[in-house]
C-alpha positions as CSV (number, residue, x, y, z in Angstrom):
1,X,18.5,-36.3,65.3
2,X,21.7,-38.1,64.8
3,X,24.1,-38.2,67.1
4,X,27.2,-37.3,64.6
5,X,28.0,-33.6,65.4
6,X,24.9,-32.8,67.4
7,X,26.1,-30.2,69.0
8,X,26.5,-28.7,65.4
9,X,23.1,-29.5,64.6
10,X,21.7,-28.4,67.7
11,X,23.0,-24.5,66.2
12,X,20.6,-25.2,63.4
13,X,17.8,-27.9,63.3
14,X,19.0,-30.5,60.8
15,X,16.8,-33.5,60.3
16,X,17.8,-37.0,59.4
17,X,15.1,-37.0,56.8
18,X,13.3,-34.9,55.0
19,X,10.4,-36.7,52.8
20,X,8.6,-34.5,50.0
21,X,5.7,-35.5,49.5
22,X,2.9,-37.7,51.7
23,X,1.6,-40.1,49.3
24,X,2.3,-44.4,49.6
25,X,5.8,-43.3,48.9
26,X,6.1,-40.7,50.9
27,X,4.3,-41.8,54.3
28,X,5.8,-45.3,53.7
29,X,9.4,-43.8,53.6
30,X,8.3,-41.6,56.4
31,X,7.3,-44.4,58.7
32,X,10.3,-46.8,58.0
33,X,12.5,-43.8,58.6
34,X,11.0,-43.0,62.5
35,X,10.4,-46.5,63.1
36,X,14.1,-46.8,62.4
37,X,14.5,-43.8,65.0
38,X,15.5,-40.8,62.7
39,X,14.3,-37.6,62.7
40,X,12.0,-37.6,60.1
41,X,9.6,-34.4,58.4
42,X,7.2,-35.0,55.9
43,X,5.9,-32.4,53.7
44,X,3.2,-32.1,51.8
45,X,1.8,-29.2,49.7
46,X,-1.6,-30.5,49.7
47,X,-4.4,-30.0,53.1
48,X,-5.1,-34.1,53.8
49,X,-6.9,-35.5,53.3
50,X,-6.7,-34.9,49.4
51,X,-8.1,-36.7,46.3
52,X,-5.5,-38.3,43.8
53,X,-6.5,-39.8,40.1
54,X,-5.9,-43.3,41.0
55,X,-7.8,-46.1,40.5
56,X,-7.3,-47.4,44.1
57,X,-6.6,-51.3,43.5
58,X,-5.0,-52.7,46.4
59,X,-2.8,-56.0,44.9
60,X,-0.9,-58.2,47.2
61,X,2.3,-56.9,47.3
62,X,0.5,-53.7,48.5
63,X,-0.8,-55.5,51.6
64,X,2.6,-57.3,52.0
65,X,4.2,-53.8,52.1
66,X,2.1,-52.0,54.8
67,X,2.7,-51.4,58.4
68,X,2.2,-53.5,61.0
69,X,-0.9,-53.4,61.8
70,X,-2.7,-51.5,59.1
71,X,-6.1,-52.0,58.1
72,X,-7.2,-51.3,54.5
73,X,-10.2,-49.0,54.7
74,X,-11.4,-51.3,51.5
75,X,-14.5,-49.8,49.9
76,X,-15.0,-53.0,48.1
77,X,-12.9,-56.7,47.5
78,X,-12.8,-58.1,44.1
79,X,-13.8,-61.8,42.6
80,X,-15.0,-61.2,39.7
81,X,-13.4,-59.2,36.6
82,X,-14.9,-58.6,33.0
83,X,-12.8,-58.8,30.1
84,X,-14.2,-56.4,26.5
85,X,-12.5,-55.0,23.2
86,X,-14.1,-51.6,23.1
87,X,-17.3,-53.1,24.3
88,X,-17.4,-56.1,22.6
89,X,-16.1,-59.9,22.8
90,X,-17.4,-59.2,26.6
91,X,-16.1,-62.3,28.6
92,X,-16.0,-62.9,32.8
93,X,-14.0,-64.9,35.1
94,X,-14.3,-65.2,38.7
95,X,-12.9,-66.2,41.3
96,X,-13.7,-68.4,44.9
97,X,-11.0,-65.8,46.3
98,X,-10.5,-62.8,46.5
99,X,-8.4,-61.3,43.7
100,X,-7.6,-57.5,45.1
101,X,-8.7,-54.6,46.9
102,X,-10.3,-51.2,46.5
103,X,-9.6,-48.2,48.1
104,X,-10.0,-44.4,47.9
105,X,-7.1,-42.8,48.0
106,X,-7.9,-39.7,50.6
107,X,-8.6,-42.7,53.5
108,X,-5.7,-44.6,52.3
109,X,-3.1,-42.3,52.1
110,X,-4.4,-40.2,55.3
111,X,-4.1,-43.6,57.3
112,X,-0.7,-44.3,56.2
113,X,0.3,-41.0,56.6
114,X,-1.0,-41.4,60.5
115,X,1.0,-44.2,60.7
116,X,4.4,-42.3,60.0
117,X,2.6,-39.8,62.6
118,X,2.6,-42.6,65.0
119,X,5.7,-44.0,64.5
120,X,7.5,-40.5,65.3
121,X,7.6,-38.4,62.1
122,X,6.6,-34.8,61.8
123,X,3.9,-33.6,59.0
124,X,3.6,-30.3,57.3
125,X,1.4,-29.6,55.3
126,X,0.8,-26.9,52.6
127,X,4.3,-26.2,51.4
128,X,5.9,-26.4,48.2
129,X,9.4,-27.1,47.9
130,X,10.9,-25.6,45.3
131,X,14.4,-27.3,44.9
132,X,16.6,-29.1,46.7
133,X,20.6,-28.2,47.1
134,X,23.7,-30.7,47.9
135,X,26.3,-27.5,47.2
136,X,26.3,-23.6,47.7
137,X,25.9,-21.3,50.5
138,X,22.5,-23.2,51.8
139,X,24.9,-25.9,52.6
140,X,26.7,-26.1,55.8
141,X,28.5,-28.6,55.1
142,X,29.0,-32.2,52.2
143,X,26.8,-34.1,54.8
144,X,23.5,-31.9,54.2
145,X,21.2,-31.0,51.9
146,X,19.3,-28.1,51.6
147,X,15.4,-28.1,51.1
148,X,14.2,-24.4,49.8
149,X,10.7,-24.2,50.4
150,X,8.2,-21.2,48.3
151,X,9.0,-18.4,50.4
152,X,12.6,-18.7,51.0
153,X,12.9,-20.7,54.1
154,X,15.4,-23.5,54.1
155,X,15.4,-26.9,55.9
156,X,18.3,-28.8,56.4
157,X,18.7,-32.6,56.2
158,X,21.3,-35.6,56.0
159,X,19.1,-37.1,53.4
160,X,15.9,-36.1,51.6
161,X,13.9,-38.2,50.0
162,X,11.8,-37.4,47.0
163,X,8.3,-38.8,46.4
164,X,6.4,-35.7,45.3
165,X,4.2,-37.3,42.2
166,X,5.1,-37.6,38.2
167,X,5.9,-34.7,37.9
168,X,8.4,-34.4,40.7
169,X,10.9,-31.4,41.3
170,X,13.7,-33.9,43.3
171,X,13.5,-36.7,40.3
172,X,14.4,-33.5,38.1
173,X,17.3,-33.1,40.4
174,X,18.3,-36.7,40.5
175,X,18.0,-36.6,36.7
176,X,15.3,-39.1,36.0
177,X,14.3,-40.1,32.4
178,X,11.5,-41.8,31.5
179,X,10.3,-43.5,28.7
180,X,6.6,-43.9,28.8
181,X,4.5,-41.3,29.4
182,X,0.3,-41.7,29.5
183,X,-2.5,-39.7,29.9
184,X,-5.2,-41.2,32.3
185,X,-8.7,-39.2,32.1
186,X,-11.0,-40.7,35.7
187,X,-14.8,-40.0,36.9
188,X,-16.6,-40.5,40.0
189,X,-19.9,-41.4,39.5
190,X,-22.2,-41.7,42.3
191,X,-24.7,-44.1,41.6
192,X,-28.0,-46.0,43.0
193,X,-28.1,-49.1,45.2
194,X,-29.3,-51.2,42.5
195,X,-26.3,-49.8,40.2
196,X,-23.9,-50.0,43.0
197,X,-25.4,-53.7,43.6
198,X,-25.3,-54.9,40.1
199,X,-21.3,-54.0,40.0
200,X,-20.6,-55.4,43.8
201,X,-17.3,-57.8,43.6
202,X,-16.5,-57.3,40.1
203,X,-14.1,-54.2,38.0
204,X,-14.0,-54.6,34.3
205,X,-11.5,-54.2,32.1
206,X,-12.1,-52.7,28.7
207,X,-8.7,-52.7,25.8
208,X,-9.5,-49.7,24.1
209,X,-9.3,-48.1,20.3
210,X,-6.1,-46.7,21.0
211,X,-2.8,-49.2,20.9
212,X,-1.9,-49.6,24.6
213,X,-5.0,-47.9,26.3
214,X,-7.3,-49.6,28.4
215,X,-10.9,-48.4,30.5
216,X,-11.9,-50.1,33.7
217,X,-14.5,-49.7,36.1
218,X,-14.2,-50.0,40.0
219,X,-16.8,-50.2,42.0
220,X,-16.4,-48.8,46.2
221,X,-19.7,-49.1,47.6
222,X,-22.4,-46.2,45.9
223,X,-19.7,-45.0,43.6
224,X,-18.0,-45.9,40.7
225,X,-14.6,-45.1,39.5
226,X,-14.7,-45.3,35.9
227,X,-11.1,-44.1,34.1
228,X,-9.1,-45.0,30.7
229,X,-5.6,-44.3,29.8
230,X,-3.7,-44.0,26.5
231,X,-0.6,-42.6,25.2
232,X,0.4,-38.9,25.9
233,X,-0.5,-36.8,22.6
234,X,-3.8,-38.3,22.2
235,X,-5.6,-36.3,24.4
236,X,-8.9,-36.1,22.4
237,X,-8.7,-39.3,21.6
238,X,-8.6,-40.3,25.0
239,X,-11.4,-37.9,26.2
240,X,-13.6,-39.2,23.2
241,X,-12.7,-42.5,24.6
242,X,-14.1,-42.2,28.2
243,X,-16.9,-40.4,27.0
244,X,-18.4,-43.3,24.6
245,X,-17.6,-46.0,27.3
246,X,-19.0,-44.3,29.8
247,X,-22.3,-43.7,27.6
248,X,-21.5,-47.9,26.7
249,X,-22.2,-48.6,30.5
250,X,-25.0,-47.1,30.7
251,X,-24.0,-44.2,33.3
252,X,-24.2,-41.2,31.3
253,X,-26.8,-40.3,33.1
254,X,-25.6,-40.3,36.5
255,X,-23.2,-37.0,37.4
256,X,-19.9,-37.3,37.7
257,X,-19.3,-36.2,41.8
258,X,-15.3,-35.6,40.6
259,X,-13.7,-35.6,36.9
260,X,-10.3,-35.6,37.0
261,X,-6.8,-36.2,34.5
262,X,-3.2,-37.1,35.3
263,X,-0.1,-38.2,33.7
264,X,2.0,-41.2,34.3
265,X,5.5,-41.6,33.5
266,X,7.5,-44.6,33.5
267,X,11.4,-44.6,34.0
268,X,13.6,-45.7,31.6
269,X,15.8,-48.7,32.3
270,X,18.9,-46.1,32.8
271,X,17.4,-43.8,34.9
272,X,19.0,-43.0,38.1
273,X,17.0,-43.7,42.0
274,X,19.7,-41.3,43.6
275,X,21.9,-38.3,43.6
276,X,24.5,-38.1,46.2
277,X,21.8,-37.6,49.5
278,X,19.2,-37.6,47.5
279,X,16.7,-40.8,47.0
280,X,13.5,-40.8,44.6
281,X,10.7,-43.1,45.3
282,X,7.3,-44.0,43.5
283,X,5.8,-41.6,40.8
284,X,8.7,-39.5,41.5
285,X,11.1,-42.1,40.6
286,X,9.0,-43.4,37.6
287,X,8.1,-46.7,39.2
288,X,5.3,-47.7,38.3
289,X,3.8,-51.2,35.8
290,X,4.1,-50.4,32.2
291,X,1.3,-52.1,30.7
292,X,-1.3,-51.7,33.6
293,X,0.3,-47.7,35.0
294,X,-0.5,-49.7,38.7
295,X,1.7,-47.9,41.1
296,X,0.9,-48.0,44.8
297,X,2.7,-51.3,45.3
298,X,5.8,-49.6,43.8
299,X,5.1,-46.8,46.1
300,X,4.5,-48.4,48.9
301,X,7.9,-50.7,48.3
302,X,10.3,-48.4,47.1
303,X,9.1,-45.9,50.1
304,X,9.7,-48.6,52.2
305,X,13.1,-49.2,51.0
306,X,14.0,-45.6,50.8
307,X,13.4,-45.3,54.5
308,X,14.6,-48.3,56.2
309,X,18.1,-47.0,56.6
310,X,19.6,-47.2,52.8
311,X,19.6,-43.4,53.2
312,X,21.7,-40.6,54.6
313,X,25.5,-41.5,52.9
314,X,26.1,-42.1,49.3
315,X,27.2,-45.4,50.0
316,X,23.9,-46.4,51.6
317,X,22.1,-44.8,48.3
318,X,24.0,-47.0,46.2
319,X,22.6,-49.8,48.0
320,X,19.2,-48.4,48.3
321,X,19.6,-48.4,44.6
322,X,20.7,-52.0,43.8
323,X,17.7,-53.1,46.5
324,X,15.2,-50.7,44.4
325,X,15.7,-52.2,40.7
326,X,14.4,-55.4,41.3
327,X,11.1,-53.9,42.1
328,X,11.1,-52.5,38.9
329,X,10.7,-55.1,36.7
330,X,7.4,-56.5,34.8
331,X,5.5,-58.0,36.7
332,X,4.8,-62.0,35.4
333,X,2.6,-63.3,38.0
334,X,-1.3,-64.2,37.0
335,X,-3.4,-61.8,38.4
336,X,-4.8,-62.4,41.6
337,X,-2.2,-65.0,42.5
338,X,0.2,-62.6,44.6
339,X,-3.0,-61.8,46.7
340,X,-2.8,-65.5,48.3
């Protein structure tokens, strides 16, 4: 708790932060929060562990952006990636090193949030907030904010932080816009050792019919994640898409263990980070890459800076702000070479 006013607090719990939402984002805000020695809750609507639609590559500034001390849980490490045009003009490069990770994102995201556990943060779990309030009679005061949770109750904070997904309730009240919204349509396919072996250390990466969409395959141990994305609006399209490529791969016949959608948004250029006490982070912000929709490195970063102390004023949230937009730009590197 902060010391400012204590006494006042102590009348009525205020936190230092509140953090919707325990994904990267969220658990890596979390953690630089306590570590930073605030008061930190972490909600979470979910029961973790939970699954998420992600493909679950782990790129270097990923790794570069975890806690001391964390081990990926890596179901499989990449030096090899296959290159078709809707299943033609097939090409394959590889690689001596290793070019990324892959990770499923219950483990992940359970052991990062175990880290904010760790470090002093409080988790709880199953609750929806509903809106958050920097004016009216939920607000003691122009230093809080009020967090109204399904059911009434109210939580009071010097700063929340929002990381609750794409389709985020706090980035509505920050006012973010986005530009870029995508459909991505995913499958896990358990599969036989001599499947799983024939896929070991390689993902392939498949441009599809559709301008702008793309299929992969990721391989973590006996299951594949096979998934395609394309522009929002061509949703049959898109389902027409996985279907053929996953009959292309010859794994039609194998049953899909999960089949899953979501839908990515990217932010506009314009789009606000903060509102007065109130930071957005990850999904929630709309940071994610445009071309490839990657987005735990943006979570991961943006949590991080969230976090670590550019929160709880509006003149810190203008910083946090300036720190976050660099992190938001296209990424120019060849891929693999941030992994070294």
């Amino acid at each position: 708790m902060s010391s400012e006013n204590s006494s006042a607090d102590d009348v009525r719990q205020v936190w230092d932060v509140v953090v919707v939402g325990a994904g990267p984002a969220g658990a890596s805000a979390a953690y630089a929060a306590a570590v930073a020695g605030r008061r930190v809750l972490l909600l979470e609507k979910a029961e973790l562990p939970r699954y998420k639609t992600c493909g679950g590559g782990i790129i270097g500034p990923s790794r570069d952006a975890l806690p001391p001390g964390f081990e990926l849980p890596l179901r499989d490490r990449v030096h090899a990636v296959t290159f078709s045009h809707n299943g033609r003009f097939t090409r394959t490069r590889r690689s001596k090193q290793m070019l990324f990770g892959l990770i499923n994102r219950p483990e992940f995201d359970q052991q990062l949030v175990e880290h904010a556990q760790k470090a002093g943060a409080e988790l709880r779990t199953g609750v929806t907030v509903q809106r958050v309030e920097q004016h009216g009679s939920a607000v003691p005061d122009r230093r809080t904010v009020a967090v109204v949770l399904q059911g009434g109750e109210v939580l009071l904070a010097r700063a929340v932080v929002g990381a609750d997904g794409s389709a985020s309730r706090i980035g509505a009240h920050v006012g973010v816009k986005v530009d870029q919204v995508d459909l991505g349509l995913e499958v896990e396919i358990p599969v036989p050792d001599t499947v799983a072996e024939d896929w070991k250390g390689r993902v392939l990466i498949d441009w599809g019919p559709m301008p702008g969409s793309y299929g992969w395959v990721f391989p973590k141990g006996d299951t594949l994640t096979v998934g395609v994305i394309s522009a929002r609006g061509e949703g049959a399209a898109t389902k027409r898409y996985l279907e053929e490529f996953v009959g292309r791969l010859g794994l039609a016949g194998f049953e899909p263990s999960i089949s899953s959608g979501h839908l990515t948004r990217c932010r506009a250029d314009d789009s606000p980070l903060s509102r007065g006490r109130v930071l957005v982070c990850g999904d929630a912000a709309g940071l994610l890459e445009p071309w490839t929709r990657e987005g735990i490195s943006f979570a991961l970063r943006s949590g991080r800076l969230a976090g670590s102390g550019r929160c709880g004023s509006p003149r810190r949230t203008t910083r946090w702000t300036r720190a976050a937009r660099p992190s938001t730009t296209r990424s120019r590197s060849r891929p693999g070479s941030e992994w070294r």
